[in-house]
C-alpha positions in Angstrom: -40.6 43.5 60.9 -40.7 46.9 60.6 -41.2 47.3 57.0 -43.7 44.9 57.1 -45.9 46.8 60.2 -45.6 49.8 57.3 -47.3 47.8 54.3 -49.8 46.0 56.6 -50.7 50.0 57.1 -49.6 51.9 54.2 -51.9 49.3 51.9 -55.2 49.3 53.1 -54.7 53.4 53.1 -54.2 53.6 49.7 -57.1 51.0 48.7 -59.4 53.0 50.9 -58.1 56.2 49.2 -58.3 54.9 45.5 -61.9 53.6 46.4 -62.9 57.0 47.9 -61.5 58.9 44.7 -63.3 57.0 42.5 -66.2 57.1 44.0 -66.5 60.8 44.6 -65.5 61.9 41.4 -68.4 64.8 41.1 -67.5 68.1 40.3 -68.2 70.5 42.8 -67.6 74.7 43.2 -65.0 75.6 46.2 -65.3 79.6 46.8 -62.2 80.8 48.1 -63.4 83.2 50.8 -63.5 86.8 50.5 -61.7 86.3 46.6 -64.0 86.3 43.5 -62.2 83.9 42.1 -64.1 80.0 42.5 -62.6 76.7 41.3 -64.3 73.3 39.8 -62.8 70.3 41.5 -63.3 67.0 41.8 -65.1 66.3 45.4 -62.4 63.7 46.5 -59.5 66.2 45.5 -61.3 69.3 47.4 -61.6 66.8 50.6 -58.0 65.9 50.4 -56.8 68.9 50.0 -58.3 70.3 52.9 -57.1 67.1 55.0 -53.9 67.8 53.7 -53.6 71.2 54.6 -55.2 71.0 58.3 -52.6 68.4 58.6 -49.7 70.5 56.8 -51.1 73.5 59.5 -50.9 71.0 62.7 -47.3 70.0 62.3 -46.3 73.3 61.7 -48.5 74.4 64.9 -47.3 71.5 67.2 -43.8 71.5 66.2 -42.6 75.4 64.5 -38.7 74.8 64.8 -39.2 72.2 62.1 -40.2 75.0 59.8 
């Protein structure tokens, strides 16, 4: 049952992330603060990223022995 709660989940997530991907495929510039340096990314990737990061920055925040 278990496995199957996961895909019912884990599923949908991914369609909605495949459809959000493709349709936000423009290129746009990220400046990365007080650097020079800018970077060309896709929109969806940029977005990601920074979900991925806030999220990476939570756990480490909530929990720091799991470090």
């Amino acid at each position: 049952m278990t496995r199957f709660a996961f895909w019912i989940i884990i599923l949908p997530l991914a369609v909605l992330i495949a459809a959000f991907g493709i349709t936000n495929s423009q290129l746009v510039t990220v400046g990365l603060g007080p650097l020079t340096t800018a970077l060309e990314l896709p929109l969806y990737s940029a977005i990601l990223g920074a979900v991925f990061v806030g999220i990476f920055v939570g756990i480490n925040l909530t929990y720091p022995k799991n470090l």
